[in-house]
N, C-alpha and C positions, 0 to 999 in steps of 0.2 A: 278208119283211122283218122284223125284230128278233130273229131266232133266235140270230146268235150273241150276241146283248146276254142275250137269256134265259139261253143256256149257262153267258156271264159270270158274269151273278150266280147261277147255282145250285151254281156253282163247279163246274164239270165240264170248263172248257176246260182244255188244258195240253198239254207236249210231247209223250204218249200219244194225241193226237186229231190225227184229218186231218177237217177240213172239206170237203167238198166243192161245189165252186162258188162260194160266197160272192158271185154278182154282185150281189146286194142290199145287201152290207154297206156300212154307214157308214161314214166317216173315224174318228168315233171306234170303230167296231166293229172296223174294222181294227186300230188300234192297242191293242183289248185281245185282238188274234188273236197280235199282235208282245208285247204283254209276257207273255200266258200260255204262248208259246213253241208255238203250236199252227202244224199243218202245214194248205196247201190246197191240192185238186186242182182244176185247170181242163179242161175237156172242153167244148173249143168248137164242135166239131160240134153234139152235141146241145144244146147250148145255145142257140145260133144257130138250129136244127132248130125247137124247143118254145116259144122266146119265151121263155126265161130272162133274157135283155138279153147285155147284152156282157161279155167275161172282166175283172177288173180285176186284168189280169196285172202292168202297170208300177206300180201301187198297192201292191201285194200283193208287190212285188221293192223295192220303196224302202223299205217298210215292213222288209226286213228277214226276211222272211218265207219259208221255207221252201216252194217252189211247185215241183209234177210236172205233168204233162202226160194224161190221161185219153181214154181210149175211152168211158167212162158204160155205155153197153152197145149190143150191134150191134142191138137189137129198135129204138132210135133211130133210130141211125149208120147201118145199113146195110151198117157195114164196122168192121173193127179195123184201119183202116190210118191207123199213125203216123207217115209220112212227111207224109200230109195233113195230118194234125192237127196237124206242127209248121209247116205250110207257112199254115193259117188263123190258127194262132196269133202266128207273126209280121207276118204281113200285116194282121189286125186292131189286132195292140197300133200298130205302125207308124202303122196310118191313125188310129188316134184319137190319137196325139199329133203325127201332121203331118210325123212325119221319119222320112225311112228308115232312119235307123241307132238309133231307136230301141230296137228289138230286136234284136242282130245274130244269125247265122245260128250265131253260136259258143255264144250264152248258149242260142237257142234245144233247140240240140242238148244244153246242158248239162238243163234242162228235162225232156226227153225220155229221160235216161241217168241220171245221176250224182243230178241234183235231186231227181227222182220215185224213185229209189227213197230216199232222205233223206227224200223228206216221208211217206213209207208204214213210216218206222224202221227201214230196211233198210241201209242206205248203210253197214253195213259189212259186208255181206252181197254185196250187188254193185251195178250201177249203172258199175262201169269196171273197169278187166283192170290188179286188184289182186294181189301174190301176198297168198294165204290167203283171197280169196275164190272166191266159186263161177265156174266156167267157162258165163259165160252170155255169149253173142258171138253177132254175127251179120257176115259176111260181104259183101261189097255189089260184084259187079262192074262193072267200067266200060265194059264190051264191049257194052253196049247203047246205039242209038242217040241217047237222051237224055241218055247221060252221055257220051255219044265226045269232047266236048271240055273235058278234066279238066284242072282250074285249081286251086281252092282246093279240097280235099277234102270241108270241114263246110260250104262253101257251097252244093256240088254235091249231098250227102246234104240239104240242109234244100230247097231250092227245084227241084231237078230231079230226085232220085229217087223210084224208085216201088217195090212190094212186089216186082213182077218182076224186080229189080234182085238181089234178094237171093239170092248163089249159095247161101250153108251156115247154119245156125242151128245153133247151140250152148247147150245149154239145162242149167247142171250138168253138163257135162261129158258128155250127152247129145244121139248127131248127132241133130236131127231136121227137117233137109233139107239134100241133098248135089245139088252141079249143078242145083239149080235145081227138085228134084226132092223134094216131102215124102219120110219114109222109113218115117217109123211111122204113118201114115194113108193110109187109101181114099177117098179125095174120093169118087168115086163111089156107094161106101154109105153115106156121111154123106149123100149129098145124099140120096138111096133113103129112108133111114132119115124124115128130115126130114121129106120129099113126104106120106109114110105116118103120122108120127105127127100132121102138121097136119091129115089127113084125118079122124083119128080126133078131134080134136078137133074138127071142124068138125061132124060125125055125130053126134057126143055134145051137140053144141049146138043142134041139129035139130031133135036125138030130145026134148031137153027142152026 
């Protein structure tokens, strides 16, 4: 609690800063987040996980304020899956203001795309399938049984997709997974790899 008011007056906040989290902040903190033009991320998994308190995603959207969507990191999470994360993140903002249309599944996906990369100062970089920006796409089949019955598209990707869904990744213009299939990783040594360096970490903490 009072960090971004510290920032405030040391004069350090401004359009160059992404906050992260902010669920502490004040009405008036907030609103000198919205005049110094500063960006915030929300990462509600971990948030929710650690006892950070609740996102103040619709505070932080009224206010005018530049808000993406965050993983924080998978030692928390457990996972880097942002299909989730858009899926707690509407469902939280929702239930603390009482109406379901609160959040809708459009803005949320805006959040998750377009918003987040704007609040990370990228958003002319990518964030949407711009010409003259990078070829960062991802693909999303409907042939699975949780999306077999395809209505609204952004409603379908916010509350009923999952990572499995995802046929191709386009990363720069870079395939790196095709059918459903990574293309430039070994799960299998990555996992290997993991098993092994935890071990040694755990020996090394034994040993001392």
């Amino acid at each position: 609690m009072g960090q971004v008011k510290a920032l405030a007056e040391a004069g350090l906040l401004g359009p160059d800063m992404q906050v992260v989290h902010a669920n502490c902040a004040t009405d008036a903190e907030i609103g000198q987040l919205a005049a110094a033009g500063a960006e915030v991320s929300v990462s509600p998994f971990s948030e929710l996980l650690i006892g950070y308190g609740l996102p103040r995603t619709t505070d932080l959207l009224a206010a005018g304020i530049p808000v993406g969507l965050s993983v924080d990191t998978t030692a928390l999470t457990g996972n880097a899956d942002m299909f989730a994360i858009m899926k707690v993140t509407q469902g939280v903002t929702n239930a603390l203001a009482g109406d379901e249309f609160a959040l809708t599944a459009r803005r949320t996906l805006g959040l998750a795309t377009l918003d987040g990369a704007r609040s990370l100062g990228l958003g002319a970089v990518t964030g949407s399938l711009t010409p003259g920006k990078r070829a960062d796409l991802i693909v999303v089949s409907p042939s699975g049984p949780n999306l077999g019955v395809l209505t609204d598209p952004v409603q379908m990707l916010v509350t009923a997709a999952q990572p499995e869904n995802v046929d191709t990744v386009i990363a720069d213009g870079r395939v790196l997974k095709r059918g459903g299939a990574l293309t430039t990783l070994d799960t299998g040594r990555i996992g290997r790899d993991a098993r092994q360096a935890l071990a040694g970490v755990l020996a090394r903490s034994a040993g001392g």
